[in-house]
N, C-alpha and C positions, 0 to 999 in steps of 0.2 A: 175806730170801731170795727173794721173788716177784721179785722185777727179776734175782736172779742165777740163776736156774734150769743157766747152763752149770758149776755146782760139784755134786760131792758129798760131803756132810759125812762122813765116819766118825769116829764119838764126838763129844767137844765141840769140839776143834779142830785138825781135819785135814782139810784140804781137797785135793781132787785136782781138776785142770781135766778137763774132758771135751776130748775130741778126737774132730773128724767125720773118718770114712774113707768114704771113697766107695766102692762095690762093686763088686764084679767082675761080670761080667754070661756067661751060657754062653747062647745062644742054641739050640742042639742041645737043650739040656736044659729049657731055658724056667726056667733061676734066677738068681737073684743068689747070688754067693757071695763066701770072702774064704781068702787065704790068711793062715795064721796068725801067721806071721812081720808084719804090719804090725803087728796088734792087741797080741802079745806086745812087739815092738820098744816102743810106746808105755807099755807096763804095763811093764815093765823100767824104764821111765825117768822113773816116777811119773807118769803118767797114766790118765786113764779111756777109753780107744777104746769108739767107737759107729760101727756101719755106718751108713750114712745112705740113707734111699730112693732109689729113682731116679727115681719118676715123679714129684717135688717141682713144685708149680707155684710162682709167682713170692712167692704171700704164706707158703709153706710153705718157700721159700730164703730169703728174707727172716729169717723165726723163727730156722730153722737157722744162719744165718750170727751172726745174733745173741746166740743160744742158747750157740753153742759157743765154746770160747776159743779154738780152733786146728785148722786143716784138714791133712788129710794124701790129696793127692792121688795116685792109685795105678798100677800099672800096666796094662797090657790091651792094646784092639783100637788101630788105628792112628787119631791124627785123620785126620777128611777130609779130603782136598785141598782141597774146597768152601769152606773156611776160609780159608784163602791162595791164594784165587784160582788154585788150577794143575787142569788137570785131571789124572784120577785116572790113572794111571801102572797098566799088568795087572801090575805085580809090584808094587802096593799091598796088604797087608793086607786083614783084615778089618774095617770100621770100624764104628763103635753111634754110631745119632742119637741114643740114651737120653741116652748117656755126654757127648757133644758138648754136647746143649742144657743137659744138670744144671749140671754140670762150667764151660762157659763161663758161664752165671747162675752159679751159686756164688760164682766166683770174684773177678768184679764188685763181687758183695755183700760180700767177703770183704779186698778190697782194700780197697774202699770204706769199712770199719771200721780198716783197718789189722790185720786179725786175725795173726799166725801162721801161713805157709804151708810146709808140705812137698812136695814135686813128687820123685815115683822114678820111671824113664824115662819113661811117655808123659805122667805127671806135667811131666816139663820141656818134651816134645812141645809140651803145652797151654798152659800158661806163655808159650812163646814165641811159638806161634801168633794166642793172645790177646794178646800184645803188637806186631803187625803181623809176625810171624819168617817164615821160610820156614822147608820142612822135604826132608831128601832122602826121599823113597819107601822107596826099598831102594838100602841104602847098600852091598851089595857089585858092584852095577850103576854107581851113581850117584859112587861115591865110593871105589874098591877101593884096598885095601891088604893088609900081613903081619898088623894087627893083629884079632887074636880079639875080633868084637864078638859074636860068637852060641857062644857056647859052650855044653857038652854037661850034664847034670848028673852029681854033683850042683852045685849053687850056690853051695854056703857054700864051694866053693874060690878064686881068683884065675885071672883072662884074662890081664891086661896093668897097665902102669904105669898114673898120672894125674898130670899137674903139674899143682900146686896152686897160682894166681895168688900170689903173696905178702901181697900189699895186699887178699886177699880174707878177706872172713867167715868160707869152707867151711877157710881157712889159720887162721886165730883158732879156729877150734873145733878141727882137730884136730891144731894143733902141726905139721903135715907142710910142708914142698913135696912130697915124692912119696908118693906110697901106690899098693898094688896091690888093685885091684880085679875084681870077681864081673862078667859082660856078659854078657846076654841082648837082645840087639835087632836089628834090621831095619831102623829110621828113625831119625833125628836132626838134631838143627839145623842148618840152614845157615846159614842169615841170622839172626842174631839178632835180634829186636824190639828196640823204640824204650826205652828204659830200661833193657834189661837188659847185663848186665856178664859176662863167660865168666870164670869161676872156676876152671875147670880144662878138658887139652884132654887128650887122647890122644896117643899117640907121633907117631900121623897127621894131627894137628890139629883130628879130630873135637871138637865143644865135651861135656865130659863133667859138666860143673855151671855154673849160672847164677845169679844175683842181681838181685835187683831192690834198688839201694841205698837208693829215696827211702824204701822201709819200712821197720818195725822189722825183721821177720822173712820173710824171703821166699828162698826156697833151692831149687834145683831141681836134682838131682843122675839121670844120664843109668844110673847102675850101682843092685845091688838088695841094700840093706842090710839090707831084712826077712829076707834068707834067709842071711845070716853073724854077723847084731848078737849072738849067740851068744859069736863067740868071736872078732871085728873089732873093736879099740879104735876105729879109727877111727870106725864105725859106732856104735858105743854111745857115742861121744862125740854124731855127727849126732842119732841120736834123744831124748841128753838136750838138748843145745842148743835143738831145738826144742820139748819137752815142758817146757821151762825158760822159755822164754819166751813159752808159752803159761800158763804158772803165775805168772808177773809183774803177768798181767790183775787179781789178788787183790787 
């Protein structure tokens, strides 16, 4: 068990993966926090969720990336533009260098192993950013349409459609071409990065999930399935998928 440290045993043979969740960060408040819908989403679907530090330096990503069977990258502050080369647009967000520098190292480390990845909105942000993507700022400036990307709460209700690539993974996991989904965002992909695949787009071609094929697991979905996996099949389908084949590492 000293070489597998990312399991924990319960009784003699029951093993659940751990899964890293990156934190949410309030700067007002000077905390890291977590909304409870990723941790629950995870433990619904047979998993162990752990927040993960923020101020990680390279041999403490390193551990972590190694430690854990599967990452679940979360939502929050906007990336930088600093990342894609643009400069920053005044109806940009709020952005965390914390989140930026963990976040991009983790994910490095994380590829790097082939571990398990989950990306929910800036989660895909990052995903694609680190994959050379572009990103809109603010998409009702940048990109306007009819379709509800920033909706009201509560969350656990539906915005809008998604088509769901047919020949994609996010289409294998949840049986669908269309689902309705929960939106809460500002930013979004433009340009997709070098690798990745658009999975599903919006009515308005916004790109609404992503893939990276050459991994086992890598999935970046643009809507927030911690705050409906309750009572969303489709949702509780993504999070056992991922929690499923972060339990395969066994």
């Amino acid at each position: 068990m000293s070489k597998r440290l990312y399991f924990l045993r319960y009784g003699c043979d029951i093993m659940k993966p751990l899964i890293g969740v990156v934190p949410l960060i309030d700067y007002k408040r000077e905390s890291l926090w977590m909304i409870p819908g990723y941790m629950d989403g995870v433990r619904a679907a047979g998993g162990v969720p752990v927040m993960l530090p923020l101020g990680a330096d390279g041999g403490d990503i390193r551990f972590l990336a190694e430690t854990m069977s599967g990452f679940l990258f979360t939502g929050g502050q906007d990336v930088s533009p600093e990342h894609y080369d643009t400069r920053r647009s005044p109806l940009c967000g709020e952005v965390s260098p914390e989140r930026d520098a963990l976040e991009f190292a983790l994910l490095r480390e994380v590829l790097r192993l082939d571990k398990p990845v989950l990306g929910i909105c800036r989660g895909i942000q990052l995903l694609n950013v680190f994959s050379g993507g572009t990103l809109y700022q603010d998409l009702p400036s940048e990109h306007p349409s009819e379709v509800r990307h920033q909706m009201k709460p509560p969350y656990d209700r539906t915005a809008h459609e998604v088509y769901i690539n047919e020949d994609s993974m996010l289409c294998r996991i949840t049986g669908e071409r269309r689902i309705t989904v929960n939106s809460y965002h500002h930013q979004a992909v433009k340009e997709l990065g070098a690798g990745l695949v658009c999975a599903a787009q919006a009515p308005d071609g916004v790109v609404e999930a992503a893939e990276l094929p050459e991994k086992r697991f890598v999935l970046a979905v643009q809507w927030h399935p911690e705050f409906d996996f309750h009572k969303s099949e489709s949702s509780q389908r993504l999070f056992s998928a991922f929690v499923g084949a972060a339990e395969i590492l066994k």
